[in-house]
C-alpha atoms as a printed R data frame, in Angstrom:
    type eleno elety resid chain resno      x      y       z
1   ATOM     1    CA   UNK     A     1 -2.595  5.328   6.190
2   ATOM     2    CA   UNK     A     2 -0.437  8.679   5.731
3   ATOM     3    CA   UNK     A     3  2.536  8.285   3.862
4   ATOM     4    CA   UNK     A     4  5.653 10.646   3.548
5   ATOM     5    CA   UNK     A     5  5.979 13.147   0.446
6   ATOM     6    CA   UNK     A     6  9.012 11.880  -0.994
7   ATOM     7    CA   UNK     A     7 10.858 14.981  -1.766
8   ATOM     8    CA   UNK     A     8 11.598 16.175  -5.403
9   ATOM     9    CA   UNK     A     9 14.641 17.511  -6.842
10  ATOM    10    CA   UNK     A    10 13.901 21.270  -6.561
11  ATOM    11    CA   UNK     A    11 13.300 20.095  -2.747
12  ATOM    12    CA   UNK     A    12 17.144 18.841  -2.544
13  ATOM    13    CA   UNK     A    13 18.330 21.713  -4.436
14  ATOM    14    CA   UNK     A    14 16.163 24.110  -1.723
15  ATOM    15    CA   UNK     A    15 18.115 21.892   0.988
16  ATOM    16    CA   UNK     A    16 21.408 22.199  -0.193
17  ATOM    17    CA   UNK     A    17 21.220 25.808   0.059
18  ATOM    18    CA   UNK     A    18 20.661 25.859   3.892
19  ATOM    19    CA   UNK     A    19 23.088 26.395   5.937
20  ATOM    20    CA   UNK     A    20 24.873 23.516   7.450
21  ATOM    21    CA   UNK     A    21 25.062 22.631  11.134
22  ATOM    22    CA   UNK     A    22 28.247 22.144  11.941
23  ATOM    23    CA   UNK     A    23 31.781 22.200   9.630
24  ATOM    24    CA   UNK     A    24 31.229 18.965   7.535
25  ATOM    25    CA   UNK     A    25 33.946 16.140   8.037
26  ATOM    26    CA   UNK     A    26 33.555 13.995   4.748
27  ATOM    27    CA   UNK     A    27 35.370 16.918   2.846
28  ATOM    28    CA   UNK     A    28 38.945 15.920   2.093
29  ATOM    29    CA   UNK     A    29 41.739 18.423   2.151
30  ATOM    30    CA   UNK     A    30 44.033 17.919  -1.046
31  ATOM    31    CA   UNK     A    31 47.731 16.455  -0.197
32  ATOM    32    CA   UNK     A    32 50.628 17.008  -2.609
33  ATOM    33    CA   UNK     A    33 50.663 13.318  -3.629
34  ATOM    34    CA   UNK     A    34 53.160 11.154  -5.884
35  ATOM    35    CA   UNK     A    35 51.427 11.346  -8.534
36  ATOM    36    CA   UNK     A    36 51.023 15.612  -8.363
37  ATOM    37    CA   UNK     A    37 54.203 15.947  -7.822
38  ATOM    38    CA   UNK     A    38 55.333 14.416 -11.293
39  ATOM    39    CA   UNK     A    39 52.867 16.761 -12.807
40  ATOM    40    CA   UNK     A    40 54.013 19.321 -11.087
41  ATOM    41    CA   UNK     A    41 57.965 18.466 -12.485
42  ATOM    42    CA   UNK     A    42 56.341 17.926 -16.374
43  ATOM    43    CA   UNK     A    43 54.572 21.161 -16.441
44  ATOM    44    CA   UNK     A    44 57.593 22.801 -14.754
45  ATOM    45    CA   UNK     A    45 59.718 21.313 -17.074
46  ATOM    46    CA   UNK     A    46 57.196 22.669 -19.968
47  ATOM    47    CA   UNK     A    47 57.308 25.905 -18.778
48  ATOM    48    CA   UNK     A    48 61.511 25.934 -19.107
49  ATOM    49    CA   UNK     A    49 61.273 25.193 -22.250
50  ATOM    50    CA   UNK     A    50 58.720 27.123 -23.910
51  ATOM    51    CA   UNK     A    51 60.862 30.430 -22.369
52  ATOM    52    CA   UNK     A    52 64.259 28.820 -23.683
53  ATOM    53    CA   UNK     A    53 62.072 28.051 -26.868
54  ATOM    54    CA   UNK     A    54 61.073 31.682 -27.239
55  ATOM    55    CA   UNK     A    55 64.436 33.592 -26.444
56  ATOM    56    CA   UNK     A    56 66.512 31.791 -28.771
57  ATOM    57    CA   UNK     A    57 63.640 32.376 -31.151
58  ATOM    58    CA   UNK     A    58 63.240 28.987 -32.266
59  ATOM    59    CA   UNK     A    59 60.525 27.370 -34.721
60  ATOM    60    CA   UNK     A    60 58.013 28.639 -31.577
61  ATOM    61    CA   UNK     A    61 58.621 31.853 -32.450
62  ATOM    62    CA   UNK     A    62 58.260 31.775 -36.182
63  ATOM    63    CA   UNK     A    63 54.512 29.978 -35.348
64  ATOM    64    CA   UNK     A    64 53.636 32.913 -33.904
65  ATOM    65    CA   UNK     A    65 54.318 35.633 -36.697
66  ATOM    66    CA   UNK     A    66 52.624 32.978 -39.222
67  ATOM    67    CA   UNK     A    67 49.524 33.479 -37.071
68  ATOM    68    CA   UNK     A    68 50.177 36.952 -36.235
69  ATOM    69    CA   UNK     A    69 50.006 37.277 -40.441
70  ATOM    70    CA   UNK     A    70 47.023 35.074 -40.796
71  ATOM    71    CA   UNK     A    71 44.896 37.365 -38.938
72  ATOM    72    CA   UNK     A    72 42.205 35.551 -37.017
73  ATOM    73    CA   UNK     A    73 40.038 38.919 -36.804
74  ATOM    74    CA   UNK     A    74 39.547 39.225 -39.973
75  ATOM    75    CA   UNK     A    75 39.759 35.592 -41.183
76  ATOM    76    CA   UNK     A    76 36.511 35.086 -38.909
77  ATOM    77    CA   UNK     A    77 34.992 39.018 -38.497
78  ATOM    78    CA   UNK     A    78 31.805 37.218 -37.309
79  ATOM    79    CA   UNK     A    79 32.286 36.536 -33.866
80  ATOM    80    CA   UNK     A    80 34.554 39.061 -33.220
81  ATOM    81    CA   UNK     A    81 31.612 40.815 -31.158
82  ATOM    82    CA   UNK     A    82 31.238 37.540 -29.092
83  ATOM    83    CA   UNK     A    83 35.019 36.997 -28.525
84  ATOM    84    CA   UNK     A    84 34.985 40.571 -27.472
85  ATOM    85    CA   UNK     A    85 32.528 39.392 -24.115
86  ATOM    86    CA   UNK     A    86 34.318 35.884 -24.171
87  ATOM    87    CA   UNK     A    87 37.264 37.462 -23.334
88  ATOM    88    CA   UNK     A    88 36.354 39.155 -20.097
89  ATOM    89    CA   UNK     A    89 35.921 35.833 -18.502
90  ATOM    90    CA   UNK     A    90 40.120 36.227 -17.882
91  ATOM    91    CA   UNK     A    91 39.986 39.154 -16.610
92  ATOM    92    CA   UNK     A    92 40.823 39.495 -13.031
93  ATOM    93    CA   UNK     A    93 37.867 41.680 -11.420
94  ATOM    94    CA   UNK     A    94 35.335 40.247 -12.883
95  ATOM    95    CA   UNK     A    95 36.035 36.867 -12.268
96  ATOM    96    CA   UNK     A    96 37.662 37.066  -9.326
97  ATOM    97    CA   UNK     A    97 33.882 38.948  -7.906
98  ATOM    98    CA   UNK     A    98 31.975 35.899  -9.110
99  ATOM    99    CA   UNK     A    99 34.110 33.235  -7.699
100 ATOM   100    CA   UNK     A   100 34.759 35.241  -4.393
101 ATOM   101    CA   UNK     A   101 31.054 35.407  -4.230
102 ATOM   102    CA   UNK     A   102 30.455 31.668  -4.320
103 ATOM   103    CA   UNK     A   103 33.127 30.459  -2.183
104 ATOM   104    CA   UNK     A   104 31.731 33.026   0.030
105 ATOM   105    CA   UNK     A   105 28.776 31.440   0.074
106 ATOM   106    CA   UNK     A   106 30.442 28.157   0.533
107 ATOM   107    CA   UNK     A   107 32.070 29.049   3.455
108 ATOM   108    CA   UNK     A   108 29.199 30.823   5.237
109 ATOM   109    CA   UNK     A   109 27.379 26.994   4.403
110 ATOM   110    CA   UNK     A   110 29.893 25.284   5.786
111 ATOM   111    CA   UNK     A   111 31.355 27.062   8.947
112 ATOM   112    CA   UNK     A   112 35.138 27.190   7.411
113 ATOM   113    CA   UNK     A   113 37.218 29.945   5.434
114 ATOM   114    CA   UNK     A   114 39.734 27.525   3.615
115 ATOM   115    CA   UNK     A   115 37.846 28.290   0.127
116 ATOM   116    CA   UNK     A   116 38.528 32.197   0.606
117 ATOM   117    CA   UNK     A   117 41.594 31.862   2.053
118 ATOM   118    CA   UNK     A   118 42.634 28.970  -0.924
119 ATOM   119    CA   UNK     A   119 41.278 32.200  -3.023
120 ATOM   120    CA   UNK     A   120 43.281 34.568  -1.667
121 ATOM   121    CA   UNK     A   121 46.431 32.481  -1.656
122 ATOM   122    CA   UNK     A   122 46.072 31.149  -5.141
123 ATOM   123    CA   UNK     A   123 45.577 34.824  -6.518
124 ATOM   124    CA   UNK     A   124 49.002 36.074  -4.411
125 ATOM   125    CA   UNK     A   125 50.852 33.251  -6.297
126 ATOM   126    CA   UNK     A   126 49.662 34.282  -9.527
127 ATOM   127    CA   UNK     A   127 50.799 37.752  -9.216
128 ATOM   128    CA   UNK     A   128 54.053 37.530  -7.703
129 ATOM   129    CA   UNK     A   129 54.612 34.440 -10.412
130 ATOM   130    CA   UNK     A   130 52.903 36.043 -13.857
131 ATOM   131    CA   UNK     A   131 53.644 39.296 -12.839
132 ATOM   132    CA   UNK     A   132 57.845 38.995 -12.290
133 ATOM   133    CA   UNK     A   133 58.028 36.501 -15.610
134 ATOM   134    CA   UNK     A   134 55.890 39.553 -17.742
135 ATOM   135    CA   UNK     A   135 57.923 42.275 -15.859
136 ATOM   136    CA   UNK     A   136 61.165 40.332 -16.420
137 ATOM   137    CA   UNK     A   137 61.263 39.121 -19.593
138 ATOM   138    CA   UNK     A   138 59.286 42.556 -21.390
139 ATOM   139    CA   UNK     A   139 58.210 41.247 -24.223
140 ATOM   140    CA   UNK     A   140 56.141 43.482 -27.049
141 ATOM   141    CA   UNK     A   141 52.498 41.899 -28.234
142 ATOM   142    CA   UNK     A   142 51.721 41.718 -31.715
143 ATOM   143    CA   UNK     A   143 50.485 44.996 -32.104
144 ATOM   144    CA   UNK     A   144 53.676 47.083 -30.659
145 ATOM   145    CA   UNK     A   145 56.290 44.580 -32.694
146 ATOM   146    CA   UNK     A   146 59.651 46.028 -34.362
147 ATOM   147    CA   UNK     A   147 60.831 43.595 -36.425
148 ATOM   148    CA   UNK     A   148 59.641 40.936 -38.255
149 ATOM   149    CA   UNK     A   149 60.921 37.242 -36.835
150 ATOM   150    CA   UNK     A   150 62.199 38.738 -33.710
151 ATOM   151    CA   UNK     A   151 60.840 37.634 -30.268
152 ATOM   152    CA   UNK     A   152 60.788 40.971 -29.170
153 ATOM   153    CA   UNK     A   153 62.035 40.077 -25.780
154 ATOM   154    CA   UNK     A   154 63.331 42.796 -23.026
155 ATOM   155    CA   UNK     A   155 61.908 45.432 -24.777
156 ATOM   156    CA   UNK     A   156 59.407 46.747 -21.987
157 ATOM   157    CA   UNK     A   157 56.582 44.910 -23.017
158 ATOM   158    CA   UNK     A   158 54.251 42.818 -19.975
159 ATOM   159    CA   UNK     A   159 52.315 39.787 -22.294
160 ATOM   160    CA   UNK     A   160 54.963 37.054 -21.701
161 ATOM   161    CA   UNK     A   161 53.175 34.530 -20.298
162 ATOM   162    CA   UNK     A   162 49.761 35.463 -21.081
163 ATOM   163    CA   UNK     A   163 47.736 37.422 -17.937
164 ATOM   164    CA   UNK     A   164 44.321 36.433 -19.302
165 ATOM   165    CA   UNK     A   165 44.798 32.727 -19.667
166 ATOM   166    CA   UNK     A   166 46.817 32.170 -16.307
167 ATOM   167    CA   UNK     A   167 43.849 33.886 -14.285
168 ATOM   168    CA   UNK     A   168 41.266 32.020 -16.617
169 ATOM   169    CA   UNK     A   169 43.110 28.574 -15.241
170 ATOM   170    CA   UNK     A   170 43.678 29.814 -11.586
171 ATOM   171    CA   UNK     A   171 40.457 31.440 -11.130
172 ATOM   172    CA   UNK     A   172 37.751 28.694 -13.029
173 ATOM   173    CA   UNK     A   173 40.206 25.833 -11.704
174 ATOM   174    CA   UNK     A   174 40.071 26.779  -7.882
175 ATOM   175    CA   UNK     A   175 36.731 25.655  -8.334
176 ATOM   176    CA   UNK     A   176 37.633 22.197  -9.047
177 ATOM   177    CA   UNK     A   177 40.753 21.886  -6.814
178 ATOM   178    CA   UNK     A   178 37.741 22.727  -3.652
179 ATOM   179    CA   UNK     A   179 35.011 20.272  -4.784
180 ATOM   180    CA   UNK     A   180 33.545 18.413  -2.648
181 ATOM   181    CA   UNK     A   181 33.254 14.974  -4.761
182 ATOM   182    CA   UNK     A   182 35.624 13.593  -6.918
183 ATOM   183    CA   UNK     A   183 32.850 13.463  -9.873
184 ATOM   184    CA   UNK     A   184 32.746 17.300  -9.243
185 ATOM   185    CA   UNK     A   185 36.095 17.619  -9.106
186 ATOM   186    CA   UNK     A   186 36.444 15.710 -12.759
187 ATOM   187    CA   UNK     A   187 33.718 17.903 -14.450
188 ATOM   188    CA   UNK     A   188 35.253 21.210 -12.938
189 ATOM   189    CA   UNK     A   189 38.248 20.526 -14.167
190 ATOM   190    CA   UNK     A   190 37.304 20.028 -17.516
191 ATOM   191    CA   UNK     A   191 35.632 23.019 -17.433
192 ATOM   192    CA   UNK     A   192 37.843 25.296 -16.453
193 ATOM   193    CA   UNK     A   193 40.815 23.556 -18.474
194 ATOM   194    CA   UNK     A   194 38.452 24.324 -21.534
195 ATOM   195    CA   UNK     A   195 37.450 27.862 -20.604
196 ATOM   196    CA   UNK     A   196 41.045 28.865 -19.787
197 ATOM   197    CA   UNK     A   197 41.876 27.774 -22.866
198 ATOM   198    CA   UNK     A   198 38.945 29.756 -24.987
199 ATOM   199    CA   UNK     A   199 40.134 32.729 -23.299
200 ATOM   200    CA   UNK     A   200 43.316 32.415 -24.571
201 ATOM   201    CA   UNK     A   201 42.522 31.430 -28.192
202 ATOM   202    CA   UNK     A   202 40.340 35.039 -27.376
203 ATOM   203    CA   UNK     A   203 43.552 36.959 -27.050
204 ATOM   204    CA   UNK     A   204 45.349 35.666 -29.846
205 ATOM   205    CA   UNK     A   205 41.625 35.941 -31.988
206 ATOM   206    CA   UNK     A   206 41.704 39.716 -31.302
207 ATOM   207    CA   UNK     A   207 45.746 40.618 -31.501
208 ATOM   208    CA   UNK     A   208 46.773 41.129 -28.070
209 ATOM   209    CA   UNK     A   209 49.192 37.809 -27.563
210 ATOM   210    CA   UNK     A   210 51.339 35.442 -29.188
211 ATOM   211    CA   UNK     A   211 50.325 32.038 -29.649
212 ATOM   212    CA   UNK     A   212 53.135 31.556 -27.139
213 ATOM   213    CA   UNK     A   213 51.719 33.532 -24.875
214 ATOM   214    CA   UNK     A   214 49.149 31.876 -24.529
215 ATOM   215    CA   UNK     A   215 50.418 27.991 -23.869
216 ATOM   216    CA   UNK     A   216 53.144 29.438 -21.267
217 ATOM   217    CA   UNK     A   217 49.975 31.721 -19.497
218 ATOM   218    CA   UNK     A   218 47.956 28.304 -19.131
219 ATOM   219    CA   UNK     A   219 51.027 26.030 -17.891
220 ATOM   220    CA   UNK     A   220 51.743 28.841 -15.421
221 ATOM   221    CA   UNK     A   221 48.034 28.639 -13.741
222 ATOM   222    CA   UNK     A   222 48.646 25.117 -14.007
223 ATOM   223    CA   UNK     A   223 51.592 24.911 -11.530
224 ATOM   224    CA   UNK     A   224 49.977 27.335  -9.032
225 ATOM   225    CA   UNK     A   225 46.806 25.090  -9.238
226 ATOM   226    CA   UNK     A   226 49.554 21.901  -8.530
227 ATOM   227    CA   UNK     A   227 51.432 23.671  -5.981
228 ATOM   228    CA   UNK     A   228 48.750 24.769  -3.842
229 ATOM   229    CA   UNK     A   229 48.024 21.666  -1.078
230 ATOM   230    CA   UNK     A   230 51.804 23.038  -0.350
231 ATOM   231    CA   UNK     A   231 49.936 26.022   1.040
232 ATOM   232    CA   UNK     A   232 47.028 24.257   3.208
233 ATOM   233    CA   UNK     A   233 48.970 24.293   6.610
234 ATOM   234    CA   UNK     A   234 49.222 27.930   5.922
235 ATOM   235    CA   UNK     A   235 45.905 28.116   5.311
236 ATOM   236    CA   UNK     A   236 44.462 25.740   8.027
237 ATOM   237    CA   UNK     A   237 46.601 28.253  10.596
238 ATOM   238    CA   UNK     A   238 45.342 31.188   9.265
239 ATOM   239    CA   UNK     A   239 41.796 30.151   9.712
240 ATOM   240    CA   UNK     A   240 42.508 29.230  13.482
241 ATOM   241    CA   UNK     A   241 43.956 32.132  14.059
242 ATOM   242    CA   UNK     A   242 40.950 33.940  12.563
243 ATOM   243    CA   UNK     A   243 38.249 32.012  14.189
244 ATOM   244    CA   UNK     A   244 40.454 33.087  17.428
245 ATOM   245    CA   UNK     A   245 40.444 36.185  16.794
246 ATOM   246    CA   UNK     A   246 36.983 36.525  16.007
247 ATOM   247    CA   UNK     A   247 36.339 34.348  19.598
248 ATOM   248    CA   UNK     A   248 38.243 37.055  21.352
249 ATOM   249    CA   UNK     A   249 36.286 40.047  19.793
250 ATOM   250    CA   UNK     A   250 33.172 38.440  20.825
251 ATOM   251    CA   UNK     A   251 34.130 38.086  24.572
252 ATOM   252    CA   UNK     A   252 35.562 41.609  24.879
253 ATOM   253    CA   UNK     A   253 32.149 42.638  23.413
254 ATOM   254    CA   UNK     A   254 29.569 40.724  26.021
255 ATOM   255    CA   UNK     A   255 32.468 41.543  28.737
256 ATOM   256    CA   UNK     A   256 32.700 38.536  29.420
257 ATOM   257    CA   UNK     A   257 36.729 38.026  29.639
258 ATOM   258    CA   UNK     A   258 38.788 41.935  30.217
259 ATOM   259    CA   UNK     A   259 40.636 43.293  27.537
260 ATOM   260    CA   UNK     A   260 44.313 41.867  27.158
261 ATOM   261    CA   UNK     A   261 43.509 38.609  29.547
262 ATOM   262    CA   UNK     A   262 43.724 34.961  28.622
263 ATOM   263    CA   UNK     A   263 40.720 33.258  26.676
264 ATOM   264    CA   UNK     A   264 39.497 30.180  26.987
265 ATOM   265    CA   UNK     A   265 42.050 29.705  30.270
266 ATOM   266    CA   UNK     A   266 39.841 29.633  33.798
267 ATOM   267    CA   UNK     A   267 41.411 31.106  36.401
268 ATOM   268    CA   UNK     A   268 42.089 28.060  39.507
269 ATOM   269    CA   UNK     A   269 41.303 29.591  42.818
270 ATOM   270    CA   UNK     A   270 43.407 27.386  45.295
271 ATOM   271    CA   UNK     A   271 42.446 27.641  49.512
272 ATOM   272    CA   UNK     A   272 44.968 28.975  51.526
273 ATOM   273    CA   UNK     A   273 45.434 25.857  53.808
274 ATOM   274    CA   UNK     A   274 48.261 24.091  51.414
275 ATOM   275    CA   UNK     A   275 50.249 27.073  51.789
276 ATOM   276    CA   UNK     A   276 53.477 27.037  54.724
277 ATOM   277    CA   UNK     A   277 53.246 30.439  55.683
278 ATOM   278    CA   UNK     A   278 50.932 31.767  58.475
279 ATOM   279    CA   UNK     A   279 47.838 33.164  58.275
280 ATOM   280    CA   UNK     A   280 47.723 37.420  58.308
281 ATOM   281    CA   UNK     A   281 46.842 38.938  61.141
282 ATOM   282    CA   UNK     A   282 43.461 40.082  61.592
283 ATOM   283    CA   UNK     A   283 43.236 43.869  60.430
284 ATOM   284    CA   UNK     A   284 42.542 45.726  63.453
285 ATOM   285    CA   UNK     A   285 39.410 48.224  63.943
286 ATOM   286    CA   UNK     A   286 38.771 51.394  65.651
287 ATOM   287    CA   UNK     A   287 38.208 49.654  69.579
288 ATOM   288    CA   UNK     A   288 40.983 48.581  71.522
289 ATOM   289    CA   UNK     A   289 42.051 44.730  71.419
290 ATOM   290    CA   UNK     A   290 41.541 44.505  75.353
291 ATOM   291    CA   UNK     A   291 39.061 45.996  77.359
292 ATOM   292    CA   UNK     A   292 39.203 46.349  81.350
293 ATOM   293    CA   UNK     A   293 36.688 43.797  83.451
294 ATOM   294    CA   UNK     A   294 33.358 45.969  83.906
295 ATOM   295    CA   UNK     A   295 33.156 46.483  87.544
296 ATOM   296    CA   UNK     A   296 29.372 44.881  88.713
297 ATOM   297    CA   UNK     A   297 27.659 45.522  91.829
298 ATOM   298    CA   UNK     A   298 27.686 42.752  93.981
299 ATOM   299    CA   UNK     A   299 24.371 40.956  94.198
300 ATOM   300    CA   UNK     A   300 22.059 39.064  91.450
301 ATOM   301    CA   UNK     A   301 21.629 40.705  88.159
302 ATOM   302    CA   UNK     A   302 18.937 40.145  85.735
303 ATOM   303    CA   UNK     A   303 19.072 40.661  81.862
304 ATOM   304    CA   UNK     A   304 17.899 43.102  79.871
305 ATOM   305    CA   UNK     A   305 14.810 41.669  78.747
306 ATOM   306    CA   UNK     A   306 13.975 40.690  82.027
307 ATOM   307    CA   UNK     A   307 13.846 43.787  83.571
308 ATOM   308    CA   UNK     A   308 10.625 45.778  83.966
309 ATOM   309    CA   UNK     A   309 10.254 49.396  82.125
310 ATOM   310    CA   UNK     A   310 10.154 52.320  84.391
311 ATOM   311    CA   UNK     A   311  8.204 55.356  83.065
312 ATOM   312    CA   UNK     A   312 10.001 58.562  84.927
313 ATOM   313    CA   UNK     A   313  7.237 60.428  87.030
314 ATOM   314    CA   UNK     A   314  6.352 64.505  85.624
315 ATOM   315    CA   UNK     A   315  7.391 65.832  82.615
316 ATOM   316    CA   UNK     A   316 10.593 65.865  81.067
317 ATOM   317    CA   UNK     A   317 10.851 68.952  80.015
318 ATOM   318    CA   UNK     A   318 12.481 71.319  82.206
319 ATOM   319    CA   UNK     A   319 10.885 74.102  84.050
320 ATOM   320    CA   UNK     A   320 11.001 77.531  82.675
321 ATOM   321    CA   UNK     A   321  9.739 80.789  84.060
322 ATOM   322    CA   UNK     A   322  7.605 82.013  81.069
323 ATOM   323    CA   UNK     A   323  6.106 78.907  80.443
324 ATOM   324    CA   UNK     A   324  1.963 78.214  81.410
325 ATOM   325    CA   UNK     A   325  0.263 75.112  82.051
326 ATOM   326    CA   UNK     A   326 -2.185 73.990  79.572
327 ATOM   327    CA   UNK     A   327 -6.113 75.067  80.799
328 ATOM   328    CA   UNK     A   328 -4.563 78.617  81.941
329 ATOM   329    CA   UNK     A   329 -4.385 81.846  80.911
330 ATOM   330    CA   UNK     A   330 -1.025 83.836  80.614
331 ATOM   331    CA   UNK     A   331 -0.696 87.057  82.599
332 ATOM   332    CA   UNK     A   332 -0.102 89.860  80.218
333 ATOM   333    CA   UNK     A   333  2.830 91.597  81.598
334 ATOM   334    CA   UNK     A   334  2.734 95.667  82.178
C-alpha cells in the first residue's frame, strides 16, 4: 500500500512562495470603522497638544533640555556604534527599498497592486504631512540651539515632528495594516510600534531630536497609518485603471484591436433588411445594361459542344513568293 508524503514545513514555506492562481478573495480590505475613527480623534487630539505643549514652552519643553543635558551618548558610549546602524532603519531609502521589494513580491503573488499603491499613497501622506509641520513650525535640534529653555521654534530649523520616527511607523506599520490574517496583523503591529519607537529613542541617543520630537514624529505616522482605508477607493481605481491600461497596451501590441478604438466593446454587424430605405443600385460595369436580340438563322441550331470540329484544308500560312516547299531545293538567284 503507497501512502502520501505528508509534506513538511520547509515544503509549505516552498509553496507559499509560488505564485498564486488567481487574485485571492479571503483577503479583507480595511474599512475606516467606529472604533478607528475614535483612534483616529485621540491621536489627533494628541498631536494638538503636544504642538500647543511645545510653543508655549510648557513643562514638555523643559523635559527636553533635562535630557538634552543628561547626554545619552556619553551616559551609554557603548552602543553608540550599534545605535549608529539602528538608526538607519528610519531612514527613508533604505527602508522604503526593502519594503517596496516585498510588497512587490506580494503583489506579483497575488495578481493585485493595492500593497504598492497603499505604499505609494502612505509615503505621499507622510511628506506633504511631516514635511509642512517641520517646514512650518522651523524648529532648531539640540545641536544648533540658542538659548537655554527656549523651544527654539520658527527659527529655520526642519526636526519638529521627528522625520525618522514618522517613516519608522509608516514604513514598518504598512506591513501590518496589509496582512493577510488578523494574528499577522497583531504581531506586525507590535513590531513596527516597537521599532518605530527604537528609532526614535536612536535620535534622541545620538543628539539630533528632542524628546518631543520624537512622541509628535510617532503620533504623526500613527494618523496616516489610521487614515489610510480613507484612501482604498482611490486605490482600488487606480489599480483598474492600471490593469486597463496595461490590457490596452497588450492588444495594440498583438494588433489585435487598432490604435485609439474601443476595448473590450465588439463591434454588432446588423443585416440590412430592418432598415426602411431601399436597397443601392447595383454599380454598373463596362457593358451596356441592354443588349439588342442576336439575329439567328432560321432553322435548328445545335450547341457548342455538340457540334463537330472542322480542321481547315492546306496550310494556314499564307503564300509567299520566296518561300520553298520542304524536300526542295531553292534556286539561287543570278
Amino acid at each position: 500500500m503507497r501512502t502520501e508524503r505528508k509534506p513538511t514545513r520547509l515544503d509549505r514555506v516552498f509553496a507559499r512562495l509560488d505564485r498564486e492562481p488567481e487574485r485571492p478573495a479571503h483577503i479583507g480590505v480595511p474599512r475606516m470603522s467606529r472604533h478607528r475613527v475614535v483612534l483616529f480623534g485621540v491621536a489627533l487630539v494628541c498631536y494638538l497638544a503636544i504642538v500647543w505643549a511645545v510653543l508655549i514652552t510648557s513643562w514638555l519643553v523643559r523635559l527636553d533640555w533635562q535630557v538634552m543635558f543628561f547626554r545619552p551618548y556619553q551616559q551609554w558610549s557603548e552602543i553608540h556604534a550599534f545605535v549608529d546602524y539602528y538608526v538607519v532603519l528610519g531612514q527613508r531609502g533604505p527602508t522604503a527599498v526593502m519594503v517596496a521589494a516585498w510588497l512587490g513580491w506580494r503583489s506579483w503573488r497575488q495578481h493585485t497592486l493595492r500593497p504598492l499603491l497603499a505604499l505609494g499613497v502612505s509615503l505621499l501622506l507622510l511628506n506633504v504631512t511631516v514635511g509642512a509641520a517641520k517646514y512650518g513650525m522651523g524648529r532648531l535640534g539640540p545641536h544648533y540651539a540658542t538659548e537655554i529653555g527656549s523651544n527654539e521654534m520658527w527659527l529655520g530649523g526642519d526636526i519638529f515632528p521627528s522625520g525618522h520616527t514618522a517613516n519608522a511607523v509608516v514604513t514598518w506599520g504598512i506591513l501590518a495594516y496589509l496582512a493577510s490574517t488578523p494574528r499577522a496583523r497583531r504581531w506586525l503591529s507590535a513590531v513596527s510600534a516597537v521599532t518605530s519607537l527604537g528609532v526614535g529613542l536612536s535620535t534622541v541617543y545620538i543628539g539630533t531630536h528632542w524628546l518631543s520630537d520624537v512622541v509628535l514624529g510617532w503620533i504623526a505616522g500613527l494618523l496616516i497609518l489610521l487614515a489610510l482605508p480613507w484612501f482604498e477607493p482611490l486605490i482600488a481605481r487606480a489599480e483598474e485603471r492600471i490593469f486597463d491600461l496595461r490590457a490596452r497596451w497588450r492588444d495594440r501590441r498583438r494588433g489585435a484591436v487598432p490604435a485609439g478604438g474601443p476595448v473590450g466593446r465588439p463591434v454588432v454587424l446588423r443585416p440590412l433588411t430592418d432598415r426602411a430605405d431601399a436597397a443601392p443600385d447595383p454599380v454598373p460595369t463596362g457593358r451596356p445594361a441592354s443588349r439588342p436580340p442576336a439575329c439567328l438563322a432560321p432553322g435548328p441550331h445545335t450547341t457548342r459542344a455538340e457540334r463537330s470540329p472542322v480542321t481547315p484544308a492546306g496550310s494556314r500560312r499564307p503564300p509567299h513568293p520566296e518561300r520553298h516547299p520542304r524536300g526542295t531545293t531553292p534556286v539561287t538567284r543570278p
